[in-house]
C-alpha positions as CSV (number, residue, x, y, z in Angstrom):
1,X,79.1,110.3,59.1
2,X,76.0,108.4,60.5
3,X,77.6,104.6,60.1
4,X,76.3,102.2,62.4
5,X,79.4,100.0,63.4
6,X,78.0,96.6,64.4
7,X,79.9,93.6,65.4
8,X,79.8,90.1,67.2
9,X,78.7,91.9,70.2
10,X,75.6,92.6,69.8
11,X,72.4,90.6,70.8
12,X,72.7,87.8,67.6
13,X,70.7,84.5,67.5
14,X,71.9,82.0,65.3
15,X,68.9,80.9,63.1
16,X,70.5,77.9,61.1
17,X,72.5,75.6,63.5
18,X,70.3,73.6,65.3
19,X,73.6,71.9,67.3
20,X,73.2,73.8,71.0
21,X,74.5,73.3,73.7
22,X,71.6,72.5,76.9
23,X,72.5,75.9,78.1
24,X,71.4,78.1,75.0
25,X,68.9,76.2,74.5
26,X,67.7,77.3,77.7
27,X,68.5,80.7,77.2
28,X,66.6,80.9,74.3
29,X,63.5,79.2,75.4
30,X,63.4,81.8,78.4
31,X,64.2,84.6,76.2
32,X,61.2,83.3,74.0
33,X,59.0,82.9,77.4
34,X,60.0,86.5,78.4
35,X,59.3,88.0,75.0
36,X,55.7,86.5,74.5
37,X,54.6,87.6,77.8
38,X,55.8,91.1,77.6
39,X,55.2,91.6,74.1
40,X,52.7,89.1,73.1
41,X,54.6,87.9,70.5
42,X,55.6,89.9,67.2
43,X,54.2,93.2,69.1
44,X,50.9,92.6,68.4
45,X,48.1,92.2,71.0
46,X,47.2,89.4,72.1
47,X,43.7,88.9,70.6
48,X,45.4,89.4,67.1
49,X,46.1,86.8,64.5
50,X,49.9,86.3,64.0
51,X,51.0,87.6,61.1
52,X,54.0,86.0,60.5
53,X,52.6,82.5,61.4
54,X,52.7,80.6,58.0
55,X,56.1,82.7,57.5
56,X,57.9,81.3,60.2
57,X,56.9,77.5,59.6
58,X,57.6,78.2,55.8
59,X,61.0,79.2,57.3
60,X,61.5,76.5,59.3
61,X,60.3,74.1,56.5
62,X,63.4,75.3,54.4
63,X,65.7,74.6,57.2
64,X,66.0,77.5,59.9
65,X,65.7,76.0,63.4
66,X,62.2,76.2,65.0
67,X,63.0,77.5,68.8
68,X,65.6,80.4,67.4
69,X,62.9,81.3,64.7
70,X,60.3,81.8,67.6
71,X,62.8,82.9,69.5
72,X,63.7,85.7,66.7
73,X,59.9,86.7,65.7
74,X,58.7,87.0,69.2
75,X,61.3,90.1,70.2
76,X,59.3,93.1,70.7
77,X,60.9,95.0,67.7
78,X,59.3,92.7,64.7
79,X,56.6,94.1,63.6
80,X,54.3,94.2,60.2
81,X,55.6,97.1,58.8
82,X,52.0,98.5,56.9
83,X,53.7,102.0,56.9
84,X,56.8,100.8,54.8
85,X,54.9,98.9,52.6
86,X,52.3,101.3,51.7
87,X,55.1,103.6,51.2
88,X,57.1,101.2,48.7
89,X,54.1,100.2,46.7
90,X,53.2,103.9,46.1
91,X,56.9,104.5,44.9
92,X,57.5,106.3,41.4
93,X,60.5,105.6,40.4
94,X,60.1,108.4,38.0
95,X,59.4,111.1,40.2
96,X,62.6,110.6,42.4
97,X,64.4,114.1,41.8
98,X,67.8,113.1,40.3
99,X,69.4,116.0,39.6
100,X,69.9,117.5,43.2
101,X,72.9,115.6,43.2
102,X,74.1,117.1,40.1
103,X,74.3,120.8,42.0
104,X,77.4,122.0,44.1
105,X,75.7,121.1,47.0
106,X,76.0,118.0,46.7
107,X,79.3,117.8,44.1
108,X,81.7,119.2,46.8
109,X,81.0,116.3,49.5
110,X,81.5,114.2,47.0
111,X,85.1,115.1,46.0
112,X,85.8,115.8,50.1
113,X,84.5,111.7,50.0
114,X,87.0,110.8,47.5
115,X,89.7,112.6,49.1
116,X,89.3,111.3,52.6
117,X,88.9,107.2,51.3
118,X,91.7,107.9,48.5
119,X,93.9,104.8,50.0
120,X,90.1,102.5,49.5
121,X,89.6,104.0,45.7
122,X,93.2,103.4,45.0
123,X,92.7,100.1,45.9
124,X,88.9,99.3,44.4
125,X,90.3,100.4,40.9
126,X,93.7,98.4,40.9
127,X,91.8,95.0,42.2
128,X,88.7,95.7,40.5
129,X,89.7,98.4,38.0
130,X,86.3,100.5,38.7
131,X,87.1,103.9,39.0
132,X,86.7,106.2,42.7
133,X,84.7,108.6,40.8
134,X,81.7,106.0,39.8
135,X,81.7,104.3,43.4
136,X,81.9,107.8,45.0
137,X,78.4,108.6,42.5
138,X,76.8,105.6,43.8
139,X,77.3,106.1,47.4
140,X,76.1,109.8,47.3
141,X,73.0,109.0,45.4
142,X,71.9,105.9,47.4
143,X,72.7,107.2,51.0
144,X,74.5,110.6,50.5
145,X,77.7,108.7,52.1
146,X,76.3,107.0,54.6
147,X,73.9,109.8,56.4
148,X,71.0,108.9,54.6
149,X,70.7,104.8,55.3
150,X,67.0,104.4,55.9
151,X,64.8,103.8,58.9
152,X,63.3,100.9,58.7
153,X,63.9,97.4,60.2
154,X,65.4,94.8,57.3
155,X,64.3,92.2,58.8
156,X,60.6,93.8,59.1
157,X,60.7,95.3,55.5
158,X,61.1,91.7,54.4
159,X,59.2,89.6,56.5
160,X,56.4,91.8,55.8
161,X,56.6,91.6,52.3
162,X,57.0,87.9,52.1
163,X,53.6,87.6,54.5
164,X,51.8,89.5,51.7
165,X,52.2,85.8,50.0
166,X,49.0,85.5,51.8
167,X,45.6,86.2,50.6
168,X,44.4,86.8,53.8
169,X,47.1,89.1,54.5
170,X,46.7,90.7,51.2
171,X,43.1,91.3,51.7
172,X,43.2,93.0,54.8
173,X,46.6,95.3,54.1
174,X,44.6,96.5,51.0
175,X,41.6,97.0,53.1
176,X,43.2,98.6,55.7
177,X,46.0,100.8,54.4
178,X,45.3,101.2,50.8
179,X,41.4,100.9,50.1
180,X,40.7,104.6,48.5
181,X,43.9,106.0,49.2
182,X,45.2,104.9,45.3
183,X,44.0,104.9,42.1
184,X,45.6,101.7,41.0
185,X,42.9,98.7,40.9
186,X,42.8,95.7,43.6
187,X,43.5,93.5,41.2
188,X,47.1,95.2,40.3
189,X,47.7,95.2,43.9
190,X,47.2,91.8,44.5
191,X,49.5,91.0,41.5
192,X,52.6,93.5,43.0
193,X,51.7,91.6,45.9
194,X,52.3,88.1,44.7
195,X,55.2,89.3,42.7
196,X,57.2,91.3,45.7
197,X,56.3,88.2,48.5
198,X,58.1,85.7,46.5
199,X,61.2,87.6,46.2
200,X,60.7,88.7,49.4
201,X,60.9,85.4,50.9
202,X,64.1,84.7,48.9
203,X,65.6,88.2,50.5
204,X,64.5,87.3,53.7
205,X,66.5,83.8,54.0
206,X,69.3,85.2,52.2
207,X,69.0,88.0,54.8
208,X,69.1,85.1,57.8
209,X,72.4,83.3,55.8
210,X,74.0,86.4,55.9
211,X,73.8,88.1,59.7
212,X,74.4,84.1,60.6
213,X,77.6,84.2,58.9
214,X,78.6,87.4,60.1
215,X,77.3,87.1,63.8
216,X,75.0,90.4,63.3
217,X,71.9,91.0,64.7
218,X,68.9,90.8,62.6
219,X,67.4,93.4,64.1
220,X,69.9,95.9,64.1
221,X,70.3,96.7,60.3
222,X,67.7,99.5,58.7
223,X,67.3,99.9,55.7
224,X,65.3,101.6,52.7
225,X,61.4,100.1,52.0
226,X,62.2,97.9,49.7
227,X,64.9,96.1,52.3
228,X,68.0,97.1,50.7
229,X,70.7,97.9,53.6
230,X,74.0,99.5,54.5
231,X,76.0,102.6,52.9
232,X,75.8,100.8,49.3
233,X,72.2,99.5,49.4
234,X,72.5,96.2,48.5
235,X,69.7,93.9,48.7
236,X,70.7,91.0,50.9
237,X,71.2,88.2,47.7
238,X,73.4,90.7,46.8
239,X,75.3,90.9,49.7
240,X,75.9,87.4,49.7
241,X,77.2,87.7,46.3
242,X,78.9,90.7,46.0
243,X,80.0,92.1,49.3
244,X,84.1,92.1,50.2
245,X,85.4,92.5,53.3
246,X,87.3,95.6,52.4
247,X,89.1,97.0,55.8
248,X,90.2,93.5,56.6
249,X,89.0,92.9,59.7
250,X,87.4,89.7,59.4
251,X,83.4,90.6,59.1
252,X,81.4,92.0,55.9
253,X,79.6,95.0,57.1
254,X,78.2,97.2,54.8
255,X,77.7,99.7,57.1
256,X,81.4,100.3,56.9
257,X,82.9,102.5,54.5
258,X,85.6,100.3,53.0
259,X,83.9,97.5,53.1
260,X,80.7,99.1,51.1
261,X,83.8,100.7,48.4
262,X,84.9,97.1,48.0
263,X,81.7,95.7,47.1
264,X,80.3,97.9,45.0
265,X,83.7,98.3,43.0
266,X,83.5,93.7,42.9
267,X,79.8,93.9,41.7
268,X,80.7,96.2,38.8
269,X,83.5,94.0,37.9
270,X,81.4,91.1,38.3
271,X,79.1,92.8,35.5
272,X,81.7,93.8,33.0
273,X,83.0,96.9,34.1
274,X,86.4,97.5,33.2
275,X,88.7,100.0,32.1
276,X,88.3,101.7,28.5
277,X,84.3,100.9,28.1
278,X,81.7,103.3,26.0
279,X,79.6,105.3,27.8
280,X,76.9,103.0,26.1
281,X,79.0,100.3,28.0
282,X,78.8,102.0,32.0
283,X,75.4,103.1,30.8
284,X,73.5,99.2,30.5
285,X,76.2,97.8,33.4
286,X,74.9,100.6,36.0
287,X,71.4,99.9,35.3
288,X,72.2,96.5,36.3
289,X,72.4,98.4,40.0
290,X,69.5,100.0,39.4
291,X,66.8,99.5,36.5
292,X,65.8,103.4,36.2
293,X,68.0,105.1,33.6
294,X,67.2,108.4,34.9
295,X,69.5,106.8,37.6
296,X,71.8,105.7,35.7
297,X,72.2,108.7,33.3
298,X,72.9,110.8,36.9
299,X,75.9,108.2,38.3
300,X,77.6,108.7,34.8
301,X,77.0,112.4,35.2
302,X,77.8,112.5,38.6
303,X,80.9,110.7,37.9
304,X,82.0,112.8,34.7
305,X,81.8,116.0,37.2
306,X,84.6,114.4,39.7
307,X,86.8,113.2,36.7
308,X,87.0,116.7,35.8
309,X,90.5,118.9,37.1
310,X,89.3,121.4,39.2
Protein backbone atom coordinates (compact mmCIF):
# COMPACT_ATOMS: atom_id res chain seq x y z
CA UNK A 1 0.00 0.00 0.00
CA UNK A 2 1.41 3.44 -0.89
CA UNK A 3 0.45 5.25 2.69
CA UNK A 4 2.61 7.96 3.67
CA UNK A 5 3.10 7.60 7.50
CA UNK A 6 3.81 11.11 8.82
CA UNK A 7 4.36 12.16 12.30
CA UNK A 8 5.73 14.88 14.80
CA UNK A 9 8.92 14.38 13.24
CA UNK A 10 8.89 15.87 10.37
CA UNK A 11 9.83 19.56 9.42
CA UNK A 12 6.33 21.33 11.03
CA UNK A 13 6.04 25.11 11.65
CA UNK A 14 3.48 26.11 13.92
CA UNK A 15 1.36 28.85 12.20
CA UNK A 16 -1.04 29.91 15.06
CA UNK A 17 0.97 30.40 18.37
CA UNK A 18 2.67 33.48 18.25
CA UNK A 19 4.23 32.63 22.08
CA UNK A 20 8.10 31.62 21.03
CA UNK A 21 10.68 31.21 22.68
CA UNK A 22 13.99 33.86 21.49
CA UNK A 23 15.47 30.74 20.00
CA UNK A 24 12.67 29.70 17.40
CA UNK A 25 12.22 32.76 16.68
CA UNK A 26 15.59 32.90 15.52
CA UNK A 27 15.39 29.75 13.83
CA UNK A 28 12.70 30.78 11.86
CA UNK A 29 13.82 34.14 10.81
CA UNK A 30 17.10 32.35 9.50
CA UNK A 31 15.19 29.64 7.94
CA UNK A 32 13.03 32.54 6.23
CA UNK A 33 16.53 34.41 5.30
CA UNK A 34 17.87 31.08 3.84
CA UNK A 35 14.67 30.32 1.85
CA UNK A 36 14.27 33.84 0.18
CA UNK A 37 17.80 33.88 -0.99
CA UNK A 38 17.85 30.45 -2.42
CA UNK A 39 14.50 30.39 -3.63
CA UNK A 40 13.40 33.80 -4.03
CA UNK A 41 10.59 33.38 -2.16
CA UNK A 42 7.43 31.09 -3.16
CA UNK A 43 9.77 29.63 -6.04
CA UNK A 44 9.33 32.25 -8.23
CA UNK A 45 11.98 34.53 -9.73
CA UNK A 46 12.81 37.27 -8.42
CA UNK A 47 11.54 39.86 -10.91
CA UNK A 48 8.07 38.21 -10.38
CA UNK A 49 5.09 39.58 -8.47
CA UNK A 50 4.27 37.41 -5.42
CA UNK A 51 1.47 35.64 -5.82
CA UNK A 52 0.47 34.81 -2.61
CA UNK A 53 1.10 38.39 -1.19
CA UNK A 54 -2.46 39.65 -0.36
CA UNK A 55 -3.05 35.84 0.71
CA UNK A 56 -0.61 35.75 3.32
CA UNK A 57 -1.56 39.17 4.99
CA UNK A 58 -5.32 38.06 4.55
CA UNK A 59 -4.00 35.13 6.66
CA UNK A 60 -2.30 36.91 9.11
CA UNK A 61 -5.28 39.35 9.39
CA UNK A 62 -7.44 36.39 10.59
CA UNK A 63 -4.93 35.51 13.16
CA UNK A 64 -1.95 33.24 11.82
CA UNK A 65 1.44 34.61 13.01
CA UNK A 66 3.29 36.84 10.50
CA UNK A 67 7.13 35.47 10.72
CA UNK A 68 5.90 31.56 10.55
CA UNK A 69 3.52 32.62 7.65
CA UNK A 70 6.55 34.03 5.80
CA UNK A 71 8.39 31.62 7.11
CA UNK A 72 5.88 28.84 5.58
CA UNK A 73 5.29 30.57 2.05
CA UNK A 74 8.85 31.26 1.34
CA UNK A 75 10.04 27.30 1.38
CA UNK A 76 10.96 26.38 -1.98
CA UNK A 77 8.09 23.77 -2.38
CA UNK A 78 5.02 26.49 -2.51
CA UNK A 79 4.26 27.10 -5.58
CA UNK A 80 1.10 28.49 -7.85
CA UNK A 81 -0.04 25.44 -8.87
CA UNK A 82 -1.54 26.67 -12.79
CA UNK A 83 -1.21 22.99 -13.78
CA UNK A 84 -3.71 21.70 -10.98
CA UNK A 85 -5.92 24.31 -11.44
CA UNK A 86 -6.44 24.26 -15.04
CA UNK A 87 -6.83 20.61 -14.55
CA UNK A 88 -9.73 20.97 -11.76
CA UNK A 89 -11.60 23.65 -13.60
CA UNK A 90 -11.71 21.51 -16.79
CA UNK A 91 -13.07 18.54 -14.59
CA UNK A 92 -16.42 16.64 -15.76
CA UNK A 93 -17.66 15.12 -13.23
CA UNK A 94 -19.72 13.24 -15.58
CA UNK A 95 -17.25 11.73 -17.70
CA UNK A 96 -15.29 10.04 -14.62
CA UNK A 97 -15.60 6.23 -15.67
CA UNK A 98 -17.45 4.71 -12.67
CA UNK A 99 -18.00 1.46 -13.44
CA UNK A 100 -14.31 0.11 -13.63
CA UNK A 101 -14.73 -0.43 -10.14
CA UNK A 102 -17.67 -2.52 -10.62
CA UNK A 103 -15.46 -5.29 -12.66
CA UNK A 104 -13.47 -8.22 -10.86
CA UNK A 105 -10.53 -6.33 -11.20
CA UNK A 106 -11.23 -4.19 -8.92
CA UNK A 107 -14.06 -6.35 -6.73
CA UNK A 108 -11.43 -8.82 -5.50
CA UNK A 109 -8.94 -6.12 -3.77
CA UNK A 110 -11.76 -4.96 -2.33
CA UNK A 111 -12.87 -8.08 -0.41
CA UNK A 112 -8.79 -8.86 0.22
CA UNK A 113 -9.26 -5.02 1.94
CA UNK A 114 -12.06 -6.14 4.05
CA UNK A 115 -10.43 -9.12 5.12
CA UNK A 116 -7.11 -7.77 6.10
CA UNK A 117 -8.82 -4.52 8.32
CA UNK A 118 -11.69 -6.97 9.56
CA UNK A 119 -10.72 -6.07 13.43
CA UNK A 120 -11.19 -1.85 12.03
CA UNK A 121 -14.71 -2.81 10.21
CA UNK A 122 -15.80 -4.80 13.18
CA UNK A 123 -15.18 -1.91 15.11
CA UNK A 124 -16.47 1.11 12.60
CA UNK A 125 -19.94 -0.72 12.53
CA UNK A 126 -20.44 -1.48 16.34
CA UNK A 127 -19.34 2.36 17.28
CA UNK A 128 -20.77 3.87 14.28
CA UNK A 129 -23.01 1.03 12.95
CA UNK A 130 -21.87 1.75 9.15
CA UNK A 131 -21.21 -1.34 7.56
CA UNK A 132 -17.28 -2.57 6.22
CA UNK A 133 -18.70 -3.13 2.94
CA UNK A 134 -19.79 0.75 2.27
CA UNK A 135 -16.44 2.17 3.87
CA UNK A 136 -14.47 -0.52 1.90
CA UNK A 137 -16.54 1.07 -1.57
CA UNK A 138 -15.53 4.43 -0.60
CA UNK A 139 -11.93 3.87 -0.16
CA UNK A 140 -11.54 1.92 -3.43
CA UNK A 141 -13.30 4.53 -5.49
CA UNK A 142 -11.53 7.57 -4.00
CA UNK A 143 -7.92 6.28 -3.80
CA UNK A 144 -8.14 2.42 -4.73
CA UNK A 145 -7.02 1.85 -0.90
CA UNK A 146 -4.58 4.11 -0.52
CA UNK A 147 -2.34 3.75 -3.91
CA UNK A 148 -3.98 6.23 -5.72
CA UNK A 149 -3.80 9.54 -3.14
CA UNK A 150 -3.00 12.28 -5.52
CA UNK A 151 0.12 14.29 -6.47
CA UNK A 152 -0.25 17.47 -5.69
CA UNK A 153 0.76 19.75 -2.76
CA UNK A 154 -2.51 20.54 -0.29
CA UNK A 155 -1.24 23.35 0.78
CA UNK A 156 -0.48 24.61 -2.98
CA UNK A 157 -3.92 23.23 -4.34
CA UNK A 158 -5.42 25.66 -1.80
CA UNK A 159 -3.40 28.50 -1.63
CA UNK A 160 -3.67 28.75 -5.24
CA UNK A 161 -7.18 28.57 -5.40
CA UNK A 162 -7.81 31.16 -2.71
CA UNK A 163 -5.29 33.65 -4.73
CA UNK A 164 -7.64 33.35 -7.61
CA UNK A 165 -9.82 35.77 -5.13
CA UNK A 166 -7.80 38.22 -7.06
CA UNK A 167 -8.70 39.87 -10.33
CA UNK A 168 -5.40 40.34 -11.10
CA UNK A 169 -4.60 36.87 -10.60
CA UNK A 170 -7.66 35.87 -12.32
CA UNK A 171 -6.86 37.77 -15.27
CA UNK A 172 -3.58 36.58 -15.98
CA UNK A 173 -4.26 32.60 -15.05
CA UNK A 174 -7.02 32.85 -17.72
CA UNK A 175 -4.73 34.56 -20.00
CA UNK A 176 -2.03 32.35 -19.50
CA UNK A 177 -3.30 28.84 -19.10
CA UNK A 178 -6.79 28.87 -20.31
CA UNK A 179 -7.24 31.63 -23.06
CA UNK A 180 -8.31 29.31 -26.28
CA UNK A 181 -7.77 26.18 -24.71
CA UNK A 182 -11.83 25.95 -23.49
CA UNK A 183 -14.88 26.69 -24.83
CA UNK A 184 -16.51 27.95 -21.64
CA UNK A 185 -16.74 32.03 -21.70
CA UNK A 186 -14.35 34.43 -19.45
CA UNK A 187 -17.04 35.52 -17.82
CA UNK A 188 -18.03 31.82 -16.42
CA UNK A 189 -14.45 31.50 -15.43
CA UNK A 190 -14.24 34.40 -13.52
CA UNK A 191 -17.49 33.42 -11.67
CA UNK A 192 -15.96 29.48 -10.79
CA UNK A 193 -13.17 31.62 -9.85
CA UNK A 194 -14.82 33.86 -7.28
CA UNK A 195 -16.88 30.87 -6.16
CA UNK A 196 -13.86 28.23 -5.58
CA UNK A 197 -11.37 31.25 -3.85
CA UNK A 198 -13.74 31.79 -1.19
CA UNK A 199 -14.06 28.36 -0.17
CA UNK A 200 -10.66 27.97 -0.77
CA UNK A 201 -9.58 30.37 1.65
CA UNK A 202 -11.88 28.68 4.30
CA UNK A 203 -10.06 25.07 3.31
CA UNK A 204 -6.84 26.65 3.48
CA UNK A 205 -7.12 27.93 7.32
CA UNK A 206 -8.92 24.95 8.25
CA UNK A 207 -6.06 23.15 6.54
CA UNK A 208 -3.43 25.35 8.89
CA UNK A 209 -5.82 24.42 12.23
CA UNK A 210 -5.48 21.09 11.47
CA UNK A 211 -1.54 20.03 10.66
CA UNK A 212 -1.10 22.70 13.89
CA UNK A 213 -3.03 20.43 15.96
CA UNK A 214 -1.59 17.44 14.75
CA UNK A 215 2.21 18.62 14.47
CA UNK A 216 2.22 17.76 10.52
CA UNK A 217 3.96 19.32 7.99
CA UNK A 218 2.00 21.47 5.62
CA UNK A 219 3.88 20.52 2.97
CA UNK A 220 4.05 16.97 3.19
CA UNK A 221 0.30 15.98 2.46
CA UNK A 222 -0.77 15.65 -1.49
CA UNK A 223 -3.69 15.48 -2.42
CA UNK A 224 -6.27 15.40 -5.36
CA UNK A 225 -6.91 19.07 -7.42
CA UNK A 226 -9.52 20.11 -5.66
CA UNK A 227 -7.33 19.70 -2.16
CA UNK A 228 -9.01 16.87 -0.72
CA UNK A 229 -6.18 14.55 1.15
CA UNK A 230 -5.40 11.30 2.65
CA UNK A 231 -6.81 7.56 1.93
CA UNK A 232 -10.56 8.92 2.47
CA UNK A 233 -10.34 12.32 0.68
CA UNK A 234 -11.58 14.47 2.97
CA UNK A 235 -11.46 18.07 2.41
CA UNK A 236 -9.72 19.68 5.28
CA UNK A 237 -13.17 21.28 7.09
CA UNK A 238 -13.96 17.94 6.98
CA UNK A 239 -11.26 16.68 8.64
CA UNK A 240 -11.66 18.86 11.41
CA UNK A 241 -15.11 17.66 11.72
CA UNK A 242 -15.15 14.25 10.99
CA UNK A 243 -11.84 12.59 11.28
CA UNK A 244 -11.19 9.95 14.46
CA UNK A 245 -8.20 8.91 15.59
CA UNK A 246 -8.93 5.30 14.87
CA UNK A 247 -5.52 3.16 15.74
CA UNK A 248 -5.16 5.08 18.98
CA UNK A 249 -2.03 6.44 18.85
CA UNK A 250 -2.64 9.92 19.70
CA UNK A 251 -2.57 11.89 16.07
CA UNK A 252 -5.41 11.99 13.33
CA UNK A 253 -3.68 11.00 10.09
CA UNK A 254 -5.70 10.17 7.35
CA UNK A 255 -3.04 8.78 5.64
CA UNK A 256 -3.42 5.85 7.99
CA UNK A 257 -5.67 3.07 7.31
CA UNK A 258 -7.58 2.92 10.55
CA UNK A 259 -7.72 6.13 11.12
CA UNK A 260 -9.27 6.95 7.46
CA UNK A 261 -12.04 3.70 8.40
CA UNK A 262 -12.91 5.61 11.52
CA UNK A 263 -13.75 8.72 9.94
CA UNK A 264 -15.44 7.94 7.15
CA UNK A 265 -17.61 5.29 9.15
CA UNK A 266 -18.19 8.86 12.08
CA UNK A 267 -19.17 11.17 8.98
CA UNK A 268 -21.78 8.74 7.82
CA UNK A 269 -23.17 8.46 11.19
CA UNK A 270 -22.91 12.04 11.58
CA UNK A 271 -25.29 12.19 8.37
CA UNK A 272 -27.88 9.68 9.36
CA UNK A 273 -26.54 6.52 8.47
CA UNK A 274 -27.58 3.75 10.47
CA UNK A 275 -28.56 0.28 10.43
CA UNK A 276 -31.98 -0.76 8.52
CA UNK A 277 -32.12 2.40 6.08
CA UNK A 278 -33.72 2.22 2.25
CA UNK A 279 -31.63 2.23 -0.39
CA UNK A 280 -33.37 5.69 -1.16
CA UNK A 281 -31.95 6.39 2.47
CA UNK A 282 -27.77 5.40 1.76
CA UNK A 283 -28.53 6.76 -1.73
CA UNK A 284 -29.20 10.94 -0.63
CA UNK A 285 -26.63 10.30 2.71
CA UNK A 286 -23.69 9.13 0.23
CA UNK A 287 -24.18 11.99 -2.00
CA UNK A 288 -23.65 14.03 0.94
CA UNK A 289 -19.79 12.59 0.35
CA UNK A 290 -19.95 13.26 -2.93
CA UNK A 291 -22.75 15.38 -5.03
CA UNK A 292 -22.48 13.12 -8.30
CA UNK A 293 -25.02 10.25 -8.13
CA UNK A 294 -23.35 8.37 -10.72
CA UNK A 295 -20.98 8.22 -7.65
CA UNK A 296 -23.19 7.39 -5.44
CA UNK A 297 -25.27 4.81 -7.38
CA UNK A 298 -21.53 2.95 -7.83
CA UNK A 299 -20.61 2.92 -3.71
CA UNK A 300 -24.19 1.26 -3.20
CA UNK A 301 -23.33 -1.12 -6.01
CA UNK A 302 -19.95 -1.57 -5.10
CA UNK A 303 -21.13 -2.30 -1.69
CA UNK A 304 -24.06 -4.70 -2.67
CA UNK A 305 -21.26 -6.90 -4.56
CA UNK A 306 -19.16 -7.47 -1.14
CA UNK A 307 -22.45 -8.10 0.93
CA UNK A 308 -22.91 -10.92 -1.35
CA UNK A 309 -21.64 -14.80 0.00
CA UNK A 310 -19.19 -15.82 -2.18
Amino acid sequence: MATIQMNSETNFISLSRPSLGRTAMWLVTMMVCCCVLLSGGNGFARDKPDPFATLKARLVGDGFDSTLIQSLYARSEVTFDSRGISVYYLHREATANYDQFLTKRSIDPAFDYLHKHEKTFKQAQKVYGVEGEIITAVILIETRFGTMIGKRLVLNTLSTLAALGDKESRDHFWNEHLKGKDDRSKRRFDAWASRKSAWAYGELKAYLEYVDAQQLDPLSMPGSFAGALGISQFIPSSVLKFAQDGNGDGQINLFDHEDAIMSIAYYFNQHGWKPGLSRDEQFRIVLKYNHSEYYAETILKVAGRLAEPL
